[in-house]
DOSE-243426 format. One record per residue: y negated, z negated, x negated of N, C-alpha, C in turn. Coordinates in steps of 0.2 Angstrom, whole numbers, padded with zeros to 4 digits, always signed. Example, Ala and Ser with C-alpha at 12.3 -4.5 7.8 and 13.67 -1.06 7.14 Angstrom:
2
+0028-0039-0066+0022-0039-0062+0016-0039-0066 +0011-0035-0064+0005-0036-0068+0000-0039-0064 
% end
This chain:
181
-0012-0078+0023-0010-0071+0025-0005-0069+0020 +0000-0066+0024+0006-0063+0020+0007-0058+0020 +0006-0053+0015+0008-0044+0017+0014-0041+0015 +0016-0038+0019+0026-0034+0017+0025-0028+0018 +0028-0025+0015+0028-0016+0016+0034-0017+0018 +0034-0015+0026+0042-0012+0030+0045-0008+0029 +0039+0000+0028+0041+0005+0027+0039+0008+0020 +0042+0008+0015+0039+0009+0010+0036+0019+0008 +0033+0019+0006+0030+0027+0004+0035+0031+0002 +0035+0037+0004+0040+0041+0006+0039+0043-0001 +0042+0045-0006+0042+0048-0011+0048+0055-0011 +0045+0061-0013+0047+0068-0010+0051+0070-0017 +0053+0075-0016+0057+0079-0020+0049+0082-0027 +0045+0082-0022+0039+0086-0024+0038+0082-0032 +0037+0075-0030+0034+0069-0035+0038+0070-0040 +0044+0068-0039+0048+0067-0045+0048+0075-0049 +0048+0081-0045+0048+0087-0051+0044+0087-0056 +0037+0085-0053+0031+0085-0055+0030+0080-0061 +0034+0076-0062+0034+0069-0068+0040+0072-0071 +0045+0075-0070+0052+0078-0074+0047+0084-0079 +0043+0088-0075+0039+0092-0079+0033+0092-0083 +0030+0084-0081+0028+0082-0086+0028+0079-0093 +0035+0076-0092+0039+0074-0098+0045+0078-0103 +0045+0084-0097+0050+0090-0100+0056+0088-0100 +0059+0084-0093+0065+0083-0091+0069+0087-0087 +0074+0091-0086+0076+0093-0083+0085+0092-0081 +0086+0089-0082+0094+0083-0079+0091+0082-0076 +0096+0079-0071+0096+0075-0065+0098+0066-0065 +0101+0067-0073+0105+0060-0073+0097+0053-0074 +0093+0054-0076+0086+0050-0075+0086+0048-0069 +0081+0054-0063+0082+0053-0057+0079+0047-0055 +0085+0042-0055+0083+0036-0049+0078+0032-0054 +0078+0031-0061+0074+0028-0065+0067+0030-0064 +0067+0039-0064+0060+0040-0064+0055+0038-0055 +0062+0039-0051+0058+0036-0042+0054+0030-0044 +0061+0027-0047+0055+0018-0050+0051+0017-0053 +0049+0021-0057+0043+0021-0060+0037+0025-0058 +0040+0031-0051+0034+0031-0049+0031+0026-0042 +0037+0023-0038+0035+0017-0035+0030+0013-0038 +0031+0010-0043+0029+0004-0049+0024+0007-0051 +0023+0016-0053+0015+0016-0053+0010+0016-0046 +0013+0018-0041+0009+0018-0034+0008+0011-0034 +0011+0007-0034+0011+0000-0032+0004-0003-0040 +0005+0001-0043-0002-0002-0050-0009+0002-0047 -0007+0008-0046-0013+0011-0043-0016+0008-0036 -0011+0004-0033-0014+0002-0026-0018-0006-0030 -0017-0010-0034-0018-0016-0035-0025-0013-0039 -0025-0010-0043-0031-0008-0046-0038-0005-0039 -0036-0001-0035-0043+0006-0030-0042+0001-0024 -0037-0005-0023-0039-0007-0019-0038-0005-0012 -0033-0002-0011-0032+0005-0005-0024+0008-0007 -0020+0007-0002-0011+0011-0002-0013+0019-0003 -0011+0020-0009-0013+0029-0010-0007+0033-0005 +0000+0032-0006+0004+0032-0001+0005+0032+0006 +0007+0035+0010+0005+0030+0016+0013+0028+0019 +0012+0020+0021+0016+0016+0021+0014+0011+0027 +0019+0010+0030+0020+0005+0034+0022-0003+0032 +0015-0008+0035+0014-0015+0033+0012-0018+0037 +0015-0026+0035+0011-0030+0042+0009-0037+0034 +0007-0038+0040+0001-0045+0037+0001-0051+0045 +0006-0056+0039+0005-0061+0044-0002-0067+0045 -0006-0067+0048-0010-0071+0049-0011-0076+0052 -0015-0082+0054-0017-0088+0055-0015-0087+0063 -0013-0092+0069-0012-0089+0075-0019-0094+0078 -0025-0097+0073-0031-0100+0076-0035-0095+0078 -0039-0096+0082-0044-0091+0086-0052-0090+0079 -0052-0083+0081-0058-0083+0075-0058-0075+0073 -0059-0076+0068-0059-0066+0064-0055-0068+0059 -0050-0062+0057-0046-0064+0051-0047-0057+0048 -0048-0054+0042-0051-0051+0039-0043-0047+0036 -0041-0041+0038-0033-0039+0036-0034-0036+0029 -0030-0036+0023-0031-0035+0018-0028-0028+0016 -0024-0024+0018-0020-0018+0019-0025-0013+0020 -0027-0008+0017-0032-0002+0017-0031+0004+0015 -0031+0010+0017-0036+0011+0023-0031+0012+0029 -0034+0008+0034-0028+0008+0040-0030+0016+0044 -0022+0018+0045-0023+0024+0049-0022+0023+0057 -0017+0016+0057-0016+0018+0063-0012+0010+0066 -0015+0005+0070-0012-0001+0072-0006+0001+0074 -0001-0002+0073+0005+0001+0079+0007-0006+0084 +0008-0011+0080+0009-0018+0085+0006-0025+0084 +0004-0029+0090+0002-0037+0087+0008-0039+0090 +0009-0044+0087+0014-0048+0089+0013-0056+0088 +0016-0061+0093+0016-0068+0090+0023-0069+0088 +0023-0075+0084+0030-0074+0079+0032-0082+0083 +0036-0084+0086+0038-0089+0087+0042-0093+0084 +0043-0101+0085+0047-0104+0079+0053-0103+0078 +0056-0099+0083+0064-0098+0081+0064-0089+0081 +0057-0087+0076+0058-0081+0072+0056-0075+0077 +0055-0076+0084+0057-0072+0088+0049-0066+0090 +0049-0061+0089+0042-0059+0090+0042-0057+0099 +0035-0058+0100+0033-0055+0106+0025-0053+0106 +0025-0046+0109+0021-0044+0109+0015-0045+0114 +0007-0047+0110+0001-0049+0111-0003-0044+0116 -0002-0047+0123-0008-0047+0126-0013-0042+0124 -0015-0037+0127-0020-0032+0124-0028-0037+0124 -0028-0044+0129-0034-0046+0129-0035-0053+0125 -0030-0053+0123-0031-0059+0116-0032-0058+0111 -0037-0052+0108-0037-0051+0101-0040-0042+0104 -0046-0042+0098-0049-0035+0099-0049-0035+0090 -0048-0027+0088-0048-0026+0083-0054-0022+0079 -0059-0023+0075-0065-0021+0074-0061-0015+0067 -0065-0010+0068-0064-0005+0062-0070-0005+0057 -0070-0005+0051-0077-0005+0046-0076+0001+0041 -0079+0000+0037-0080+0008+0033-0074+0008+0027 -0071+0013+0025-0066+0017+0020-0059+0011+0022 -0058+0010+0029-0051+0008+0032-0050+0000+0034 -0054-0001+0032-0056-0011+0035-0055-0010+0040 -0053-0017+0044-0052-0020+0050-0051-0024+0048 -0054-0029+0056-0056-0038+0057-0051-0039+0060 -0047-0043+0063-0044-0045+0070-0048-0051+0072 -0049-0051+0080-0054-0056+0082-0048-0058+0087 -0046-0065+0084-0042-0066+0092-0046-0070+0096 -0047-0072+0101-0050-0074+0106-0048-0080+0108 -0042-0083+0106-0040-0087+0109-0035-0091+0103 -0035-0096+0101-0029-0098+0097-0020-0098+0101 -0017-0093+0097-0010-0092+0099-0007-0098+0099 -0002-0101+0104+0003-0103+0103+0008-0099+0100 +0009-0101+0095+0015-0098+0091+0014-0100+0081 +0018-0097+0076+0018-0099+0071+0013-0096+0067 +0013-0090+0068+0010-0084+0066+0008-0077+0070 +0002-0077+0068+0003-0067+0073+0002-0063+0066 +0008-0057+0068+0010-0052+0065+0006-0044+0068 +0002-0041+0062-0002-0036+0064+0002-0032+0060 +0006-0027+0060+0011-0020+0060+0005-0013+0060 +0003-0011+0054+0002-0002+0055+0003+0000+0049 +0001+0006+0051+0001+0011+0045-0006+0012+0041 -0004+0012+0035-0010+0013+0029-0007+0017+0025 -0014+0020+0022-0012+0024+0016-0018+0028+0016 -0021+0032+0011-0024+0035+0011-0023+0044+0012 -0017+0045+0008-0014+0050+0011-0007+0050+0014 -0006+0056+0018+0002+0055+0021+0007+0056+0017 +0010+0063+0015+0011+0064+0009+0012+0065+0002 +0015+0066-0001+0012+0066-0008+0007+0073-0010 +0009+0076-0005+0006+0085-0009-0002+0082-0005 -0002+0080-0002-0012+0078+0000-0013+0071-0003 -0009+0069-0004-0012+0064-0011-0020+0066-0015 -0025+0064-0015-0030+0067-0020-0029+0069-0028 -0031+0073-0029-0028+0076-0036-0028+0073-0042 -0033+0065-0040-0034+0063-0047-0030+0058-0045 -0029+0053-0039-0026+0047-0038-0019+0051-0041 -0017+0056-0039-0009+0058-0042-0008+0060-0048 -0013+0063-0053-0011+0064-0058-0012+0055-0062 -0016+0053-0060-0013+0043-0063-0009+0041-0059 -0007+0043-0056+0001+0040-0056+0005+0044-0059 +0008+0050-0060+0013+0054-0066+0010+0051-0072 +0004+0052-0073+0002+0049-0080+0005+0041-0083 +0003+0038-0076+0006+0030-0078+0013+0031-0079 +0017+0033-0074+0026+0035-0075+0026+0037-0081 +0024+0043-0084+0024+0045-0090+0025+0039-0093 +0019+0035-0094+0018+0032-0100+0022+0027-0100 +0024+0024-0095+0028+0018-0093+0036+0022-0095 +0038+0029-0093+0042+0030-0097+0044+0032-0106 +0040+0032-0106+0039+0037-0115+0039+0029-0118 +0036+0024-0118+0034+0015-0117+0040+0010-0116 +0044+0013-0115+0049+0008-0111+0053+0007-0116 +0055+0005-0123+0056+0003-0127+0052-0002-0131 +0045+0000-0129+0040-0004-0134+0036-0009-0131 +0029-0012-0133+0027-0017-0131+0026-0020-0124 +0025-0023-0121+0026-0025-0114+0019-0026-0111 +0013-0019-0114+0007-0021-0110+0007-0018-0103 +0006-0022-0098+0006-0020-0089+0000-0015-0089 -0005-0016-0093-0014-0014-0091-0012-0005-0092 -0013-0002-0086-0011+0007-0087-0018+0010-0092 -0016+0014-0095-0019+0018-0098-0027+0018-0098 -0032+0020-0103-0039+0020-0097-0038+0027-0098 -0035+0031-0098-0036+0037-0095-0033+0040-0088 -0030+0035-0086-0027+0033-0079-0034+0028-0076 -0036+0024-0079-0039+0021-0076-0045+0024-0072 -0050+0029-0079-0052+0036-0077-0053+0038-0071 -0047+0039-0070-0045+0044-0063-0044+0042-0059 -0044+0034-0057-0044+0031-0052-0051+0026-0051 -0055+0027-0057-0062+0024-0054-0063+0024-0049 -0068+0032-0048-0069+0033-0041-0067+0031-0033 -0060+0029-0034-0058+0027-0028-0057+0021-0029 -0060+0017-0031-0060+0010-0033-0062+0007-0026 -0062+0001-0020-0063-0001-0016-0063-0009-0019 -0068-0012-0018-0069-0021-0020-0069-0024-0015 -0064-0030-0014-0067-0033-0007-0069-0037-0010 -0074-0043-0006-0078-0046-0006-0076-0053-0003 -0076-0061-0005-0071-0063-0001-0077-0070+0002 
% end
């Protein structure tokens, strides 16, 4: 299984004022430094809770043998495409009765395909995330990401520890999701 963010989370005017104000930045010449390092903390927060806090558009290329293939992307809002991938790259879109797709609790799904596809791979396309934008992001997952930016800003001179803060970690306990494998 192969996961790619197609569309990656929209990061708002809103985000970045909110990390400027909490480092007491007000230029604009930062800017694109500080986007990247709140993409780079979303992208810690998701590695950590186990779940796209963002919501972003991903596919996951999986096996084209017949069986249940367990999608690693959470929490899915919303399938948009299957597709089979053929060997000269070319996708076509999967049959509604080759594959039924099981929904489980806090955004899991299965894909069952029914039949082993001819082709290289099948490509399952949606959207995830937990929340849509950043202003309904929950209060704690967003304040550990500003926090992580933060520190990852104020830090970026000195030692090269990855592991975020535990007072970021704190606030993303609670929405921790384990899979199971």
């Amino acid at each position: 299984m192969q996961r790619t963010v197609v569309v990656p989370a929209e990061l708002t005017f809103d985000a970045l004022e909110e990390l400027k104000s909490w480092l007491g930045i007000s230029r604009p010449n930062e800017d694109h430094a500080l986007i990247d390092l709140l993409r780079a903390s979303l992208a810690m927060c998701e590695a950590v809770i186990g779940q796209v806090p963002l919501e972003q558009v991903t596919e996951e290329r999986l096996s084209p043998q017949s069986g249940r293939h367990s999608l690693v992307s959470r929490p899915i809002r919303e399938v948009l495409a299957t597709e089979a991938l053929d060997s000269a790259q070319s996708r076509i879109e999967l049959a509604s009765d080759k594959f039924e797709y099981e929904f489980g609790p806090h955004g899991a799904a299965v894909i069952q395909l029914r039949h082993s596809i001819d082709a290289v791979a099948v490509i399952a396309r949606m959207r995830v995330g937990i929340a849509h934008t950043w202003s309904e992001l929950p209060p704690a997952l967003k304040q550990g990401v500003i926090r992580l930016a933060a520190h990852h800003y104020r830090d970026r001179d000195g030692a090269e520890d990855s592991a975020p803060p535990a007072s970021v970690t704190a606030l993303w306990r609670p929405w921790r999701r384990l899979a199971i494998s």
